[in-house]
C-alpha positions as CSV (number, residue, x, y, z in Angstrom):
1,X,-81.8,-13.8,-53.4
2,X,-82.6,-17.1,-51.7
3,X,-83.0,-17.7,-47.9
4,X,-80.2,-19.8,-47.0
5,X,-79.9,-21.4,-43.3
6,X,-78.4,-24.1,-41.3
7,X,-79.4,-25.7,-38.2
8,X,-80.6,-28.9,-36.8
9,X,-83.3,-31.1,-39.1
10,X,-86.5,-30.1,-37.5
11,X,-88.9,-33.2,-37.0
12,X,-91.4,-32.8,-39.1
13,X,-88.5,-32.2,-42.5
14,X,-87.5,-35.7,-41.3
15,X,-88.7,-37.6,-44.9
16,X,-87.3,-34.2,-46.8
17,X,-83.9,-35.3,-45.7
18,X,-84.4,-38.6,-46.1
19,X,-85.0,-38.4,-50.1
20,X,-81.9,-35.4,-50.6
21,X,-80.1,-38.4,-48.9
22,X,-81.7,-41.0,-51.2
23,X,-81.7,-39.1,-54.0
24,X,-78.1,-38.3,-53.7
25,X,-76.8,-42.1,-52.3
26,X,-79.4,-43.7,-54.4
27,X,-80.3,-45.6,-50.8
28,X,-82.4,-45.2,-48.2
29,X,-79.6,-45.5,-45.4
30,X,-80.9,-42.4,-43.4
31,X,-84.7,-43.9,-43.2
32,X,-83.7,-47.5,-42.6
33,X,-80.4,-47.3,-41.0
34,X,-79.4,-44.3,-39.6
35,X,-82.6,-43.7,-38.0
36,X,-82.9,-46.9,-36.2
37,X,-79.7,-46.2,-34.5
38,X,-80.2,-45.6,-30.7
39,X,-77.8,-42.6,-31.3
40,X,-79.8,-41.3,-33.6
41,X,-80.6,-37.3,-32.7
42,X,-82.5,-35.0,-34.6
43,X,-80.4,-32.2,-33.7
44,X,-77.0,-34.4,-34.7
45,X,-78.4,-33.8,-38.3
46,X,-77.7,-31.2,-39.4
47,X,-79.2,-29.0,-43.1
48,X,-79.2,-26.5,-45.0
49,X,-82.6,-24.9,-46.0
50,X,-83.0,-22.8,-48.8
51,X,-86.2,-21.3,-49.4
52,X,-87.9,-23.3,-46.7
53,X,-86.3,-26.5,-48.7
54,X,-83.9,-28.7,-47.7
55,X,-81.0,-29.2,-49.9
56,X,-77.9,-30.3,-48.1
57,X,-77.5,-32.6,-45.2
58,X,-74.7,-33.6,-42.7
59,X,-75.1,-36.3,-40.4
60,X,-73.5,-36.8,-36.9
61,X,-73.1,-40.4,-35.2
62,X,-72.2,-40.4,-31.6
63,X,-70.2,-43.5,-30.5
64,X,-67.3,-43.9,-28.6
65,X,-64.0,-45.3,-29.0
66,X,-61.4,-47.4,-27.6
67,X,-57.7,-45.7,-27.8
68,X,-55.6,-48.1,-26.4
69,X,-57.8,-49.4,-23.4
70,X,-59.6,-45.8,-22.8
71,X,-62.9,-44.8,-23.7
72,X,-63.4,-41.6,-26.1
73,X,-66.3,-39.7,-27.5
74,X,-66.5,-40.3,-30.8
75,X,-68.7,-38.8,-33.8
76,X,-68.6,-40.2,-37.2
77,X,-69.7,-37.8,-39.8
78,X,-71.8,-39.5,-42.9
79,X,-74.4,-38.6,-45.7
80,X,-72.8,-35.1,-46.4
81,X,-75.3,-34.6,-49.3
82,X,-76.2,-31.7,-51.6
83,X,-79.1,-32.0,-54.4
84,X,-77.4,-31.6,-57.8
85,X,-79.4,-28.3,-58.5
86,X,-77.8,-26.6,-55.7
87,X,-74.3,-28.2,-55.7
88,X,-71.5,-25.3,-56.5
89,X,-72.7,-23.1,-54.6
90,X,-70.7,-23.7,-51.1
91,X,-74.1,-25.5,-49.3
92,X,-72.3,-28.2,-48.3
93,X,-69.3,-26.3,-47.1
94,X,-71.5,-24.4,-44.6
95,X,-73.0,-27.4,-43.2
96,X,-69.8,-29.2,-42.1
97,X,-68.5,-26.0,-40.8
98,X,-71.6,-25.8,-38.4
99,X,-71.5,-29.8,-38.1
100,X,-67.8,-29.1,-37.0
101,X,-69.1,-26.7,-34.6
102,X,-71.8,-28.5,-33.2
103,X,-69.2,-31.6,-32.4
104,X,-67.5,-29.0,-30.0
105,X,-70.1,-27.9,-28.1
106,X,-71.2,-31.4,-27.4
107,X,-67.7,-32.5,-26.1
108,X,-66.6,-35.1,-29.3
109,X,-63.1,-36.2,-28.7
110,X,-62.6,-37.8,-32.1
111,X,-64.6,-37.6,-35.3
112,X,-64.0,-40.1,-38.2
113,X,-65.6,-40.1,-41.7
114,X,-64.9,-42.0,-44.8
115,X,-63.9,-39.6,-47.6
116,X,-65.4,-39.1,-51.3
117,X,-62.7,-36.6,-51.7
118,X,-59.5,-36.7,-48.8
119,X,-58.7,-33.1,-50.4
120,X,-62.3,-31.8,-49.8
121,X,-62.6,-32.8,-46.0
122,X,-59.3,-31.2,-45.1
123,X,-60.4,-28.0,-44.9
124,X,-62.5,-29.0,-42.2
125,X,-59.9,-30.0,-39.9
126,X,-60.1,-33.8,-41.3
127,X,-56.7,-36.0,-42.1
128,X,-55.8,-38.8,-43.7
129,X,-55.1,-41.8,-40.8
130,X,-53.2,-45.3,-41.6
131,X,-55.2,-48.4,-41.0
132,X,-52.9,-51.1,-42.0
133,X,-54.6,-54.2,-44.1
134,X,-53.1,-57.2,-45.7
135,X,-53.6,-59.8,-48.2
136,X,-54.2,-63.8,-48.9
137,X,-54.4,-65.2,-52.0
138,X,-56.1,-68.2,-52.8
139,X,-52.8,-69.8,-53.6
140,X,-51.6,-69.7,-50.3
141,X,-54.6,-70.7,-48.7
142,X,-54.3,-74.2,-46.4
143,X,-56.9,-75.9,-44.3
144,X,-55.4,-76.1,-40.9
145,X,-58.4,-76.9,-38.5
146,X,-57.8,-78.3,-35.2
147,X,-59.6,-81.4,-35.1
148,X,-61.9,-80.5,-32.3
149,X,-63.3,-77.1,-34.0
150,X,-66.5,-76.8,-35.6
151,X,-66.8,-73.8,-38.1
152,X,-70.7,-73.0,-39.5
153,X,-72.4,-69.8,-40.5
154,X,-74.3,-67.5,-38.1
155,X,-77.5,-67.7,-36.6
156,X,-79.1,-64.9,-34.7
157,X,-79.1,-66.4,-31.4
158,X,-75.3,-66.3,-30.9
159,X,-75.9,-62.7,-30.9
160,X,-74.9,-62.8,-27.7
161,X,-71.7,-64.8,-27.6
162,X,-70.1,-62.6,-30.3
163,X,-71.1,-59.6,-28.7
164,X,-69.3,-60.5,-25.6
165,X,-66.1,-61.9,-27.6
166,X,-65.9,-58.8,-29.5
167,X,-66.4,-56.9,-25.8
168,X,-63.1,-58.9,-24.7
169,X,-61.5,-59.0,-27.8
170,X,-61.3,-55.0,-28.6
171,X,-61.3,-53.1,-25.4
172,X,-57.9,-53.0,-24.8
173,X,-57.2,-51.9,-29.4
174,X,-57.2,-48.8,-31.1
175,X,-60.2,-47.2,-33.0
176,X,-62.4,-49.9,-31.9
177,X,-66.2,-48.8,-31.2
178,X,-68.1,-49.8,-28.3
179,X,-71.4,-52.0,-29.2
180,X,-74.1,-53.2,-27.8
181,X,-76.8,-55.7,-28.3
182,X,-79.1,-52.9,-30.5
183,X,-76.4,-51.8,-32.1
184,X,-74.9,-55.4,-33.6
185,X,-78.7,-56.1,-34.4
186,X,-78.4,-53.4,-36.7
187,X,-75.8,-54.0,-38.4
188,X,-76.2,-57.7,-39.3
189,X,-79.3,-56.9,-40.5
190,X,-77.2,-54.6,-43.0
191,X,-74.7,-57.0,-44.0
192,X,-77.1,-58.3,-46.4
193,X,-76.1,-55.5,-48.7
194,X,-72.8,-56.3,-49.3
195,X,-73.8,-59.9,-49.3
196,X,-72.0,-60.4,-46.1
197,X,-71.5,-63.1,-43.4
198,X,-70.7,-64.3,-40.0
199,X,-69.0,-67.4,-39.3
200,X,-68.7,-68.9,-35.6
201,X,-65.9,-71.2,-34.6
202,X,-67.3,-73.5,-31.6
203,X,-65.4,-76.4,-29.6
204,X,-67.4,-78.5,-27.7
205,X,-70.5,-76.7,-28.8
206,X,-69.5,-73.4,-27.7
207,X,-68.4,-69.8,-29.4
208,X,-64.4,-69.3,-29.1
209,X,-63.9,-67.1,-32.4
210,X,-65.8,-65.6,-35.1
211,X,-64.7,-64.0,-39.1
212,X,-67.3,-61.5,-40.7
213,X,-66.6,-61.1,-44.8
214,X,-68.1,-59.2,-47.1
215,X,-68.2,-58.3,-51.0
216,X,-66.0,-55.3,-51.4
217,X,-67.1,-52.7,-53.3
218,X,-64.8,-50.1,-56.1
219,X,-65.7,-46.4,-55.7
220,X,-69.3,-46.8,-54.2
221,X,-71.6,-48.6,-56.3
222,X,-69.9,-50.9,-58.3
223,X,-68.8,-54.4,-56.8
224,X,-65.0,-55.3,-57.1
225,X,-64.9,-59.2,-58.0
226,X,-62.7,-59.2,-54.7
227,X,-63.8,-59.8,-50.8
228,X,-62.5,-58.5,-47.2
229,X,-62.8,-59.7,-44.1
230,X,-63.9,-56.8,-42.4
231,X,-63.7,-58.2,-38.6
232,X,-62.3,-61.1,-36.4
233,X,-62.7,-61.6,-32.8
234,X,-62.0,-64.3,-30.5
235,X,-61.5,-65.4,-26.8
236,X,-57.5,-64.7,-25.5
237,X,-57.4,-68.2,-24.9
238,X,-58.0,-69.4,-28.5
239,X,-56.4,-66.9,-30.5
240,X,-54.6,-69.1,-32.3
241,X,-58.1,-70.8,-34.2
242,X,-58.7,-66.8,-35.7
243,X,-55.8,-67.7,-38.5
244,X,-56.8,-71.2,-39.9
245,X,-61.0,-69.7,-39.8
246,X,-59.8,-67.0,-41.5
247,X,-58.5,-69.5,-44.2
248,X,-61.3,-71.6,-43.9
249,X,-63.8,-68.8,-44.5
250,X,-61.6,-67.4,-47.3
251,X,-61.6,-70.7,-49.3
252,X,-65.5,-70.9,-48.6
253,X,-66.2,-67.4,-49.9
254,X,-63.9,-67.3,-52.6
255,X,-64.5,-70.4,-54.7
256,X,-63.9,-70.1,-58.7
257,X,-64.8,-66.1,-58.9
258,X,-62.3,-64.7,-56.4
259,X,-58.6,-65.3,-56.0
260,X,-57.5,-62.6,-53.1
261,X,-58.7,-61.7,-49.9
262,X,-57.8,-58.6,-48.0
263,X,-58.0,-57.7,-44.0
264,X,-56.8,-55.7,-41.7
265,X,-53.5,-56.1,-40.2
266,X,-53.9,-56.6,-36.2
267,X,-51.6,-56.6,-33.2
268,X,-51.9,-59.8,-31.8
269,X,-53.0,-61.8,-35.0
270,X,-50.4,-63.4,-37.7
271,X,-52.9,-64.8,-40.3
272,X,-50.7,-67.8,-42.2
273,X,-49.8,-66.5,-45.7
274,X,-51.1,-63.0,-45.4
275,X,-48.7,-60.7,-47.3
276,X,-48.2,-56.5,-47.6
277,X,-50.1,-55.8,-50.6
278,X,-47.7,-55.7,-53.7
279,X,-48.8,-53.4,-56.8
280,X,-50.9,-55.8,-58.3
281,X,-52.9,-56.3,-54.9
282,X,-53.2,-52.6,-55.0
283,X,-54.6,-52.1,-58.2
284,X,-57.6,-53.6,-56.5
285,X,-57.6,-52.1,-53.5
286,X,-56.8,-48.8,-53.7
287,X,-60.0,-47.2,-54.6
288,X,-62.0,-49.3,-52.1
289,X,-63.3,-47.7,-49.2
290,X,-60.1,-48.3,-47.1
291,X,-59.3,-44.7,-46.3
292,X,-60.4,-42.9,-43.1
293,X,-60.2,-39.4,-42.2
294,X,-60.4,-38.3,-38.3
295,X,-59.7,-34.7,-36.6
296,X,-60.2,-33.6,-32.9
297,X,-63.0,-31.1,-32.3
298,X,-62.5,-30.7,-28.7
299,X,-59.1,-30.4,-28.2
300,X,-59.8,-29.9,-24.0
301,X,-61.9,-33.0,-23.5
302,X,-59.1,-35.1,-25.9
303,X,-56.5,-33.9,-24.0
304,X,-58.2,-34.4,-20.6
305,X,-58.1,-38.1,-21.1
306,X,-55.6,-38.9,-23.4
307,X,-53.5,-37.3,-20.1
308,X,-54.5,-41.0,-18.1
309,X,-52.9,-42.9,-21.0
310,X,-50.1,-40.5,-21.1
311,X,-49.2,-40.7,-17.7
312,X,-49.8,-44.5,-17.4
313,X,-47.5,-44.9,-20.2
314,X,-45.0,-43.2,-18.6
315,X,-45.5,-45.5,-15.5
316,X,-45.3,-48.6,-17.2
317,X,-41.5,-47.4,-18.8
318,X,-40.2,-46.3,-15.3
319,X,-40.5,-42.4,-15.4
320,X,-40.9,-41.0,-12.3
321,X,-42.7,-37.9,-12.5
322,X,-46.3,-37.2,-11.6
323,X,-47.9,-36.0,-14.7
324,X,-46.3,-36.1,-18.5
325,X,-46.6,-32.0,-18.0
326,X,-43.6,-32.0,-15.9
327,X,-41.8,-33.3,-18.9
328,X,-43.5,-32.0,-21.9
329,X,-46.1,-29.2,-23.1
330,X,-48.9,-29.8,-26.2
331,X,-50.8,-26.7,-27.4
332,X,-53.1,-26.4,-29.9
333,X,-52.6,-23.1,-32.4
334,X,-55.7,-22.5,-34.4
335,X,-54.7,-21.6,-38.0
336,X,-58.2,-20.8,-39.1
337,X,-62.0,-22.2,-37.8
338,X,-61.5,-25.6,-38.9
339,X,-57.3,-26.4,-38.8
340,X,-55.1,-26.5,-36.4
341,X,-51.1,-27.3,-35.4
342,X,-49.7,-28.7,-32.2
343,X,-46.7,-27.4,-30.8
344,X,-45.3,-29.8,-28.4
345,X,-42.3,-28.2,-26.2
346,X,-39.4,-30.2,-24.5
347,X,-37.3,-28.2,-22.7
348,X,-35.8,-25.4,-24.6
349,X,-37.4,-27.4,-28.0
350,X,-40.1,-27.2,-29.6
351,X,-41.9,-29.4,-32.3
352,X,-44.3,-28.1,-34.5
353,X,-46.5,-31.0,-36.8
354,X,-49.9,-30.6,-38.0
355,X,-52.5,-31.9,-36.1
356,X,-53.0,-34.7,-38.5
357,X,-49.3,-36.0,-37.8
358,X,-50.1,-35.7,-34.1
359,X,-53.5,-37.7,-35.0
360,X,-50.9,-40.4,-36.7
361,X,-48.9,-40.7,-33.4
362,X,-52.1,-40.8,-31.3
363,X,-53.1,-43.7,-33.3
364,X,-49.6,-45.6,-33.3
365,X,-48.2,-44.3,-36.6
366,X,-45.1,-42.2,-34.9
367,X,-42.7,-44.5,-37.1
368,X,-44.2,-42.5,-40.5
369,X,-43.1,-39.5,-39.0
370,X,-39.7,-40.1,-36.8
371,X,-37.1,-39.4,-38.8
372,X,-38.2,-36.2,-40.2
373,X,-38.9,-34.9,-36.2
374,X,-35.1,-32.5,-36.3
375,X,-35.3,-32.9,-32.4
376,X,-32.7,-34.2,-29.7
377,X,-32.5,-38.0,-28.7
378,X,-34.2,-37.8,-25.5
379,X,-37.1,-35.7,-27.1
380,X,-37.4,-38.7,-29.6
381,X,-37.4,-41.2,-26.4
382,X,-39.9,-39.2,-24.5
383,X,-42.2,-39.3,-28.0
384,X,-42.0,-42.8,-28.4
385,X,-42.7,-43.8,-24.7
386,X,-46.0,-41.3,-25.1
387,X,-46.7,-42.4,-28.6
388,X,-46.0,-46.1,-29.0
389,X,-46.5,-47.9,-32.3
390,X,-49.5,-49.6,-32.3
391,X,-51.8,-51.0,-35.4
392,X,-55.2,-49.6,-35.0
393,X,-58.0,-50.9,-36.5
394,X,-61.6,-49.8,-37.1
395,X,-63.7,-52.5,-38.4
396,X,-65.5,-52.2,-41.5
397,X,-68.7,-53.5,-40.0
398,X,-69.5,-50.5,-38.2
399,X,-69.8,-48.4,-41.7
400,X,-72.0,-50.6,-43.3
């Protein structure tokens, strides 16, 4: 009988890892990414030894997240990898359990992965979450510069300027990660592999906006002849230039090969010509890494903040009370180690959801689940005060 255990990778089985990651991903995102992440933590990865050999590995990413203006702990989950010798035998099962596990006891409000398999990851707690995107094709494309905006590609010394547009332009979203300098170094470095870029839109020879695209890519190794652009950011007070760069880029990138373009649909932004994605769009879409999975491991530190914006919400739409508890109750009711539902009680009612519908209100998407909710009017009211629609968005660029 093998020895089987889990626990964090120690130091020196650092390069072990590495290549079951490699081997497995057929890159070397754990040596040259992952690694180089200020985040990174030995004891956020976690394996699976058997026989002294490391076979399967999980790996944690601290970050935190904005919900609607407030700051949240959040870890993403990435390279769940198991050799091919040992797959079938429940290794990597264990390892996200104890990954799970070891999210709790470090206080993560929020974890967010990218599935392989959406079935797989929801025994682990994980559920499907609604990031809505859009579509321009080349048809409707239209060069509507202002005359006094300049539109060129990156250079590494506006590093700074895009770093603090994207600081002004995201704190107040949903599901938008807080950067800094080492971090966006990173990742430009790593847009190369999707043969992205960054364009800057300067007036009088300064930053106002800027449009990151990218190849996008079918399944996870084989390019779709289609492109995204997978971020947008831009100064309150020029707003109105992110729509016509967005067309510019678009025409620049797409040329004879391409003839769509798809991004993510944002509160605040109406990109000229951008449609909802009809059944042909989706035909090229659809398998394309545009579905996210996030679950609560802490439910105390969650609800321990998410109570500011609850209350504040309240506030702003003239309730009178000091605390959302003296209206409503949440609980959490563990159905196993890794699930859970939420009970929230009005009154002599009580509405019971699974925790991933309560994840969809949380990030905006009460309006999926509203009519189905067999509670009274005021109930609803109170729900939709507490859960406002909103269209979160969690840019591409931070999973390359």
């Amino acid at each position: 009988m093998s020895d089987v255990k889990v626990m964090a990778l120690p130091v020196e089985k650092f390069n072990e890892a590495a290549d079951v990651t490699e081997k497995v991903f057929k890159d070397t995102f754990m040596r040259d990414i992952v690694s180089k992440d200020d985040s990174f933590n030995y004891k956020n990865v976690r394996v699976l030894l058997e026989d002294n050999k490391i076979v399967t590995v999980v790996i944690i990413t601290p970050k935190q997240m904005y919900i609607d203006s407030l700051i949240f702990d959040m870890c993403g989950i990435g390279g769940v990898s198991s050799l091919p010798e040992v797959r079938g035998k429940g290794y990597a099962g264990m390892v996200m359990k104890d990954a799970v596990k070891k999210m709790k006891n470090i206080g993560c409000d929020i974890s967010l992965l990218y599935p392989f398999k959406p079935s797989y990851y929801a025994k682990f707690g994980f559920r499907i979450i609604n990031f809505p995107y859009k579509v321009l094709h080349k048809k409707d494309i239209k060069i509507e510069l202002p005359s006094d905006i300049n539109i060129r590609k990156f250079k590494k010394s506006d590093i700074n300027d895009i770093s603090e547009i994207y600081n002004i332009f995201n704190k107040n979203r949903t599901g938008t990660l807080i950067r800094d300098l080492e971090y966006w170094q990173l990742k430009i470095d790593q847009l190369k592999v999707l043969n992205g870029e960054i364009f800057v839109a300067e007036k009088e020879g300064k930053i106002k906006a800027y449009v990151i695209v990218t190849d996008m890519k079918k399944d996870w190794d084989v390019k779709e002849h289609q492109n995204k652009i997978i971020e947008v950011g831009a100064y309150p007070e020029y707003m109105e230039i992110i729509s016509p760069m967005v067309h510019y880029v678009s025409l620049k990138r797409l040329g004879e090969q391409y003839d769509r373009i798809f991004y993510d649909d944002i509160d605040g932004i109406e990109i000229k010509g951008g449609k909802e994605l009809d059944e042909e769009d989706k035909k090229f879409y659809q398998n394309l890494k545009d579905i996210k999975m996030l679950m609560i491991p802490h439910h105390e530190s969650f609800m321990s903040k998410i109570t500011v914006l609850f209350n504040k919400r309240l506030k702003l739409n003239g309730y009178k009370v000091n605390s959302w508890q003296d209206l409503l109750s949440i609980e959490f009711k563990s159905n196993d180690d890794m699930n859970s539902t939420v009970l929230i009680k009005y009154k002599d009612e009580i509405l019971n959801i699974d925790e991933g519908v309560f994840l969809n209100m949380i990030f905006g998407n009460l309006k999926l689940y509203y009519n189905d909710f067999k509670i009274s009017t005021d109930f609803k009211n109170i729900l939709k005060v507490l859960f406002p629609e909103i269209k979160p968005v969690y840019w591409d660029f931070d999973f390359l």
